[in-house]
N, C-alpha and C positions, 0 to 999 in steps of 0.2 A: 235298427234295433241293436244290431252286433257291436257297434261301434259306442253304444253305451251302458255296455254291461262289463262290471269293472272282474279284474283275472282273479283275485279274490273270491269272487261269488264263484268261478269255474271251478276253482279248486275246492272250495266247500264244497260243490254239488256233487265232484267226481267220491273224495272221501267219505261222503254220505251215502251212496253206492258203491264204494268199494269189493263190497261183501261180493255182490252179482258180478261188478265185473271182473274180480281175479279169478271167478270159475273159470274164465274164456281166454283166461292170459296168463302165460308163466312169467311175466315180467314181477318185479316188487313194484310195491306199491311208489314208495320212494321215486326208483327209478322211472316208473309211468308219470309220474307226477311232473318230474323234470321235459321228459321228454312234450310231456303236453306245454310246458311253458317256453322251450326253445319254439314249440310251433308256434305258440300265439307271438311271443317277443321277435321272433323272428322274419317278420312280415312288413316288408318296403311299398312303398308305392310311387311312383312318377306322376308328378303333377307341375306343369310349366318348368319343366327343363330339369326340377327341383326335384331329390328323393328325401321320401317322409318316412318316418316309423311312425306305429300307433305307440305310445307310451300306457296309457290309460286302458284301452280296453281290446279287444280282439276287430281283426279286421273281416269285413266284408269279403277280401278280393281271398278266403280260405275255404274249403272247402268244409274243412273240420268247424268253421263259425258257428254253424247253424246248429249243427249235431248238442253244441257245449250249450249252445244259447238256448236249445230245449229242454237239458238240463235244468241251467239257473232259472228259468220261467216256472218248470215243475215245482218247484222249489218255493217260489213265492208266491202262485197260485195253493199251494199247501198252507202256507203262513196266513195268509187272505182269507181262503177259506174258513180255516179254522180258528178263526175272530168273528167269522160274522153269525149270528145269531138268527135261525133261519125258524120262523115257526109255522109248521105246513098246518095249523088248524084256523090260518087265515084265507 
């Protein structure tokens, strides 16, 4: 899943919560914003002999993947929800 979620949708999802998370960080916004993007750009992997970068989206072999990936999910289980037209007096 981490490997198709493009760094785009992270960054939305982190600015969309910014508000929550700058109570818990004296960093700026800006500056967290970079530093979340040297982590995800900055992730190699070994494969036949060969080193990869993900270009496209965040890697699996991170620990932070999954954390960001709960995010962007949050995010479009949000958008989903709130298009579907649910009526409980079925």
């Amino acid at each position: 899943m981490y490997t198709n979620i493009p760094i785009e949708l992270v960054t939305k999802s982190i600015e969309k919560r910014w508000e929550y998370i700058s109570q818990k960080t004296s960093i700026p916004k800006k500056e967290f914003l970079d530093v979340i993007s040297l982590i995800i750009n900055s992730t190699y992997f070994k494969f036949d002999n060969k080193f990869f970068k993900h270009i496209f989206s965040m890697s699996m072999e991170s620990p932070l993947s999954s954390v960001l990936a709960n995010l962007v999910i949050q995010d479009l289980e949000e958008i989903i929800f709130s298009n579907i037209n649910i009526n409980s007096s079925e």
